[in-house]
N, C-alpha and C positions, 0 to 999 in steps of 0.2 A: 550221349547227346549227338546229335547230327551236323554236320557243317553246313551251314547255311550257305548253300550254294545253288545254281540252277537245280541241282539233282536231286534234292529233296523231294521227295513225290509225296502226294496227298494222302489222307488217311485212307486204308482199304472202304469201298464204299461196296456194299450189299447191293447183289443183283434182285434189284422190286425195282417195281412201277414207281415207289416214289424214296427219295433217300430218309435214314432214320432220324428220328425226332419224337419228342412228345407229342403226349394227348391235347389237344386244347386244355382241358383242364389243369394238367400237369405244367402244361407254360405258362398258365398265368401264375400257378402256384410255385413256381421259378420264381418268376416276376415276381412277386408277393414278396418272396425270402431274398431277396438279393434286394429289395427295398427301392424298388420301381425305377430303378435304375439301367438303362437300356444296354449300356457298357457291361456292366455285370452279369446282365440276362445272356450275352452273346457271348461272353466268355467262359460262363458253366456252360451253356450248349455245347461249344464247338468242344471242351474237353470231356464230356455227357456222349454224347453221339458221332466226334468225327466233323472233319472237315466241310460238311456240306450235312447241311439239317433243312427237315421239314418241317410244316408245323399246318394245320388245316385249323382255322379259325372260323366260325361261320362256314359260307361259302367260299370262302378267299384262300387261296395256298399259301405260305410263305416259307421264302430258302433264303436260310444262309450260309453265304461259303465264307471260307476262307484263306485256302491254298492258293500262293500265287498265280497257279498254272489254271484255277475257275475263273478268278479274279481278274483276269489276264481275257478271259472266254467273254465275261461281262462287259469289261469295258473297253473291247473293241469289236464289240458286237453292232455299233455304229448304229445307223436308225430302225434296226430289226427291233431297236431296245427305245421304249421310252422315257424319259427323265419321274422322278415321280417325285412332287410337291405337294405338300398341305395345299389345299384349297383357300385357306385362310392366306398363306404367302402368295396365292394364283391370282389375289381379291386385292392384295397389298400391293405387289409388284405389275400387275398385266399380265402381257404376253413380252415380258424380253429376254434375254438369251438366255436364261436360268432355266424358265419356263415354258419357252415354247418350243414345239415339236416341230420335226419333221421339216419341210423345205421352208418353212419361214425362219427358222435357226438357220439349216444350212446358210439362206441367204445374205439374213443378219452378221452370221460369224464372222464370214468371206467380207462383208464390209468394215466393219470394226477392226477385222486382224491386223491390220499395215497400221494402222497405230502403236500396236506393243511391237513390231521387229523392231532389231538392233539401232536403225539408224537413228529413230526417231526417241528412243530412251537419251541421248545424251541431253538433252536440256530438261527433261525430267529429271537427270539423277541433281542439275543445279537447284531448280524446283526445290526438291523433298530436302537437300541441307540446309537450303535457306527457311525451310520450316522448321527445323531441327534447330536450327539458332535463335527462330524466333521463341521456340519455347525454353529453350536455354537461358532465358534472358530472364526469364522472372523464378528462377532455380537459384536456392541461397544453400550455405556452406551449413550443415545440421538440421536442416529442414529433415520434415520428415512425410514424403508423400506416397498417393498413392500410385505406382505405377501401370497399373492397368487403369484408371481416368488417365491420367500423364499420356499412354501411348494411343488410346481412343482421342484426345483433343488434339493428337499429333495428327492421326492418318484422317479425320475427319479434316483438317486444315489443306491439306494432299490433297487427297480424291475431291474436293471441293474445286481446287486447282485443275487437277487431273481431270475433270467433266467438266464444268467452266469458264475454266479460266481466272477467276476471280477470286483476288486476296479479299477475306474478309478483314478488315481491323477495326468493327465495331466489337466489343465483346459482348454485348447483349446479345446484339445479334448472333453469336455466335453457336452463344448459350442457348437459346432458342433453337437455334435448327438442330443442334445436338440433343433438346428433352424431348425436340417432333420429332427426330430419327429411331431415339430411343424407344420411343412409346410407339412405332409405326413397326420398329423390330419383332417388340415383345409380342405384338398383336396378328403378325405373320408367324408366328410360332403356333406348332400343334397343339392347343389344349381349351376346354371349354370356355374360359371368358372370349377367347379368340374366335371361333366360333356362334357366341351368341351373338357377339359384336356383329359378326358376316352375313347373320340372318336376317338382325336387324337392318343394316344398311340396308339389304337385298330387296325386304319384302314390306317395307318402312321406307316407303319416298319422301315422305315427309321428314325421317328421322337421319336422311343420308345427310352427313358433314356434318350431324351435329354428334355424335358419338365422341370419346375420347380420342379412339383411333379415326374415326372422321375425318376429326379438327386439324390432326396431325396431318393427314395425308391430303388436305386440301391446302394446307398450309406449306407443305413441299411440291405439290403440283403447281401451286401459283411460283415458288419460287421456280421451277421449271419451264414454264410457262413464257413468262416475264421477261425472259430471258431469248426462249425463243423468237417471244416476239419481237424485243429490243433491235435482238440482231437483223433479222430479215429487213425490216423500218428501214435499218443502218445500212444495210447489203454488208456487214460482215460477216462473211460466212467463210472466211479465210482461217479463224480461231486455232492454235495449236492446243487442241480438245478436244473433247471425246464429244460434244454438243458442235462442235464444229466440225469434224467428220464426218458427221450422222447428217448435218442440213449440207453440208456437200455432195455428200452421198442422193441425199434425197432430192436436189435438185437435177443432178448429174442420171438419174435412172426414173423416170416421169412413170414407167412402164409398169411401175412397183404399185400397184394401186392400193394394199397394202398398210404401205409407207407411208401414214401420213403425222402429224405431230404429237399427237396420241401416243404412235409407234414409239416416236423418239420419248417419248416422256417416259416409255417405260424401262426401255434401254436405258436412260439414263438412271432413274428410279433406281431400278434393279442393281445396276454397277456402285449406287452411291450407297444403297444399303447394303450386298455383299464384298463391297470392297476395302471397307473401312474396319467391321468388328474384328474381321480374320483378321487382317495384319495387324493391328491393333492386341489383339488374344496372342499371338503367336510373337510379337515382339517383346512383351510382357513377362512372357514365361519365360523367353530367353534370359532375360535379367533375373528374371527368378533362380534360374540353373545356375547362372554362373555367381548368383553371394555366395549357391551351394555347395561351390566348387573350386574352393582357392586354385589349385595346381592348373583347369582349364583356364580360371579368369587371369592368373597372372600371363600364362602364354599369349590371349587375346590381347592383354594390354600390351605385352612383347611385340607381337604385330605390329599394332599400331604407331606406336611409338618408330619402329625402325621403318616404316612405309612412307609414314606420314612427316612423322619431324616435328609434332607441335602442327602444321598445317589442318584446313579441312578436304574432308576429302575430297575427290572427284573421281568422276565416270571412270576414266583412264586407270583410277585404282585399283577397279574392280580386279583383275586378274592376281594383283600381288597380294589380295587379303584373302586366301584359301583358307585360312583359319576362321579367320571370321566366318567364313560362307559355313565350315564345317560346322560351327559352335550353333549357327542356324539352324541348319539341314535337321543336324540331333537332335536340337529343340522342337520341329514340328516333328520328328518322331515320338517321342513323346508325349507332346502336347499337340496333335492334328490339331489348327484351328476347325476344320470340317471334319467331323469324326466318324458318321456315317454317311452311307448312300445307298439312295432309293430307285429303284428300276423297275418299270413293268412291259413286259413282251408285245409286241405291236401287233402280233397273229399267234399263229400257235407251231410253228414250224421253228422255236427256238432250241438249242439245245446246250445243257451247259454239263459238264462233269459227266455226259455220260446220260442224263436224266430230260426228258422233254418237259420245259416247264411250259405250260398251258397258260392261257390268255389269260389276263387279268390277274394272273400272280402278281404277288410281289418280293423281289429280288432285292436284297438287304446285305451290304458288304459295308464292313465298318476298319478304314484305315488306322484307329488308333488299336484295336485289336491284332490283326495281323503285324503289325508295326511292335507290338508287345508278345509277338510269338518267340521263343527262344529258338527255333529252329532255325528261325530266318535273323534274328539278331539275339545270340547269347548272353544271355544274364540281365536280360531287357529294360530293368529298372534303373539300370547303370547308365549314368552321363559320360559318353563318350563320342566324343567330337571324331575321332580318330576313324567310325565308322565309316565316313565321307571322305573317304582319300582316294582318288581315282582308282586304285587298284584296287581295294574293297568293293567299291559299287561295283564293278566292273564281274566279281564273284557273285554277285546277285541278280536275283531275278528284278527290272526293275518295277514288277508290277507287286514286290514284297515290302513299296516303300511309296506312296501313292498318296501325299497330302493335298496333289492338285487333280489328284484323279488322271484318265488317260482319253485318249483318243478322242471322238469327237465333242464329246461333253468335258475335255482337260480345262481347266482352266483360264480363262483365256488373257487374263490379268496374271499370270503368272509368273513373264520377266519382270515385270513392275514392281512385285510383291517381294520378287526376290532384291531385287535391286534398294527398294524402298528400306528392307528388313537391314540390308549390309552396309547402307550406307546409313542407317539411323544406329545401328549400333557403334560405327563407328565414328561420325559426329560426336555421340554421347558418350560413348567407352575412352575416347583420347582428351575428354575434360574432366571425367566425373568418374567415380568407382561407388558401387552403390550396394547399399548392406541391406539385409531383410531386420527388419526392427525385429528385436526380440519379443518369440511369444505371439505372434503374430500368426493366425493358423492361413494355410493355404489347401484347399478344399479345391479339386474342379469340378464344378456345374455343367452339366452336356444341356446346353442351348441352342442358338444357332446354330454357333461358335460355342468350343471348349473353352469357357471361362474364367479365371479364378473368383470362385464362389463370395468371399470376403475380401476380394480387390489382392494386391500384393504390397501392403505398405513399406517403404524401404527409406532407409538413413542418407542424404545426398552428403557425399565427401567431396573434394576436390580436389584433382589431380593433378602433378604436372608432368607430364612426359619426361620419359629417360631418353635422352638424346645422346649417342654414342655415336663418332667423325662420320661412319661410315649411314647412321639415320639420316644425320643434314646432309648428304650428299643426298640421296635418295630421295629424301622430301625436296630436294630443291630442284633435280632434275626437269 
């Protein structure tokens, strides 16, 4: 076996025109046998043909790589490369940063960024505990819930905040934007009802807003709306939010013609529905790993316990819970909540591994696959936090570990997500220790987001912190 280090090189690739792969025929007949499963399909490829596969479908080429050092070629191939979305998610979201090409990202990015730096995370990380305690609050001692609803009602509560501003504490209402979010998800998702739904609005004026997904996405535009307008009325446009950076932005650059509240609705739109299921999926799973894992879960509560004192956390923590961030990191290995990604070439002057791919390709790199390469992570099905210890990463390519993706389409909610992830585990890991009910299958479903297919139902216990002289100094400090 090879050491997963920068030096690993890619599989020998055949000097042709195009790299090897199946017939069209023979891929779907993949597909077929591997049970329509897209994870599965890319993983007998890439062990079938090599790091870098073709495939001619119709008219359309499609490559997938794998090796860090293509992967690496992809995504920082910057706007030579275009983002590639369902049309059905293009119909759902707009044009916002997900979605849109070219200098109208660029510009968007560069406005939105000064919200996730450093300085501005420390009253978010108060934000996301105090939501963490509100859901804490109706959590009883043998309950038995499910944790993937449980961490969706969490980061829905957040990112509500986080775009906003606004605590909700009706629960009706809360329940409601959560079944119009849900049903706005599923209908931004690649597959035929999604589809007929997008013809119909399109070519059905008559029939627009009244669809299922219609109802839903008219029903969160007005709440975005509403909001908009509230504030302008008001002249608040000071808001520590992502709807209040966006109408200060918008005020502050007239030049942006562009920009108008449309724009922001979709920016908003887009951040409120890709920011919620991922961390949501990927906080879920971590609890999942660690019922799975006594010897990791006891160390994480070891953490805590000596950081903390019984306290909750704060910003300032961040640094002393390495553990925590580690039992993280391994979990979106794992578990990518974003599992693949789509790219198609802006011209035809691209070139990646060696190979010119041609316009209109489409370029197909999936983080939970390479993330499940043993070359690059040994014995890959193994929970081990240990991966993440600065001198480890530091042995890697970082482009063999890529849940938020890289360069200029990276993530751009990424410190929040992280921040959001470590301090929610450790709110809930310094009260609670949480068991998987017995018998309870855990299945994941590739969605948006990698989900667990049958939820993660688990046993609430309640904990109290080991406090040993030198913890309460340290939590008191």
């Amino acid at each position: 076996m090879q050491t997963p280090t920068q030096s690993v090189t890619p599989h020998p690739v055949r000097p042709a025109e195009f790299p090897p792969g199946p017939s069209a025929l023979r891929y779907v007949s993949i597909y077929c046998q591997e049970g329509f499963n897209f994870l599965r399909l890319a993983k007998r490829l890439f062990q079938t043909y090599g790091d870098i596969v073709h495939v001619k479908v119709g008219h359309r080429h499609h490559y997938y790589f794998n090796h860090p050092a293509h992967i690496e070629q992809v995504l920082l191939a910057g706007y030579a490369l275009r983002t590639s979305r369902p049309p059905t998610m293009r119909h759902a979201l707009g044009q916002g940063i997900i979605t849109s090409q070219g200098e109208l990202h660029r510009t968007m990015r560069g406005l939105i960024q000064p919200f996730f730096l450093k300085p501005a995370m420390v009253d978010k990380a108060l934000m996301i505990v105090e939501e963490n305690e509100r859901l804490l609050s109706s959590w009883r001692e043998g309950e038995a819930r499910d944790l993937a609803e449980e961490m969706t009602h969490l980061t829905l509560a957040i990112i509500l905040r986080t775009l906003l501003g606004t605590v909700y504490n009706d629960a009706e209402m809360l329940k409601t934007i959560r079944r119009e979010t849900h049903t706005l998800h599923q209908f931004s998702h690649q597959n035929p009802a999604s589809h007929i739904n997008m013809m119909v609005e399109n070519q059905c004026p008559f029939a627009r807003g009244r669809t299922r997904a219609g109802k839903a996405k008219r029903f969160l535009d007005d709440l975005v709306y509403r909001e908009i307008n509230r504030r302008r009325a008001a002249h608040e446009l000071d808001g520590d939010d992502i709807l209040g950076t966006l109408l200060r932005a918008q005020a502050a650059h007239p030049e942006l013609r562009h920009f108008t509240d449309r724009h922001i609705r979709d920016e908003v739109m887009t951040m409120f529905l890709a920011g919620h299921e991922t961390s949501a999926s990927a906080i879920a799973w971590t609890w999942y790993l660690l019922s799975q894992h006594p010897e990791a879960e006891g160390r994480f509560h070891e953490e805590l316990d000596r950081v903390l004192g019984g306290r909750l956390p704060r910003h300032e923590d961040l640094p002393n819970l390495p553990y925590t961030r580690m039992v993280f990191m391994e979990s979106m290995r794992i578990y990518p909540p974003v599992w693949t990604l789509g790219r198609r070439p802006a011209g035809d002057d691209l070139e990646v591994g060696g190979y010119r791919i041609p316009n209109k390709s489409m370029i197909l790199i999936s983080p939970y696959v390479t993330q499940h390469d043993e070359r690059f992570f040994p014995d890959p099905e193994r929970f081990d936090p240990t991966r993440f210890t600065p001198e480890a990463e530091a042995k890697r390519s970082r482009f063999a570990y890529f849940p938020f993706a890289q360069g200029n389409r990276k993530c751009i909610g990424e410190p929040l997500a992280l921040m959001e992830g470590i301090l929610s585990l450790a709110t809930i890991g310094s009260r609670w220790r949480l068991t998987l009910v017995p018998g309870h299958p855990v299945e994941m479903m590739p969605f948006i987001a990698l989900k667990p297919k049958h939820g993660i139902k688990m046993l609430l216990e309640r904990r109290e912190p080991v406090l040993t002289e030198d913890a309460v100094m340290q939590a008191t400090r």
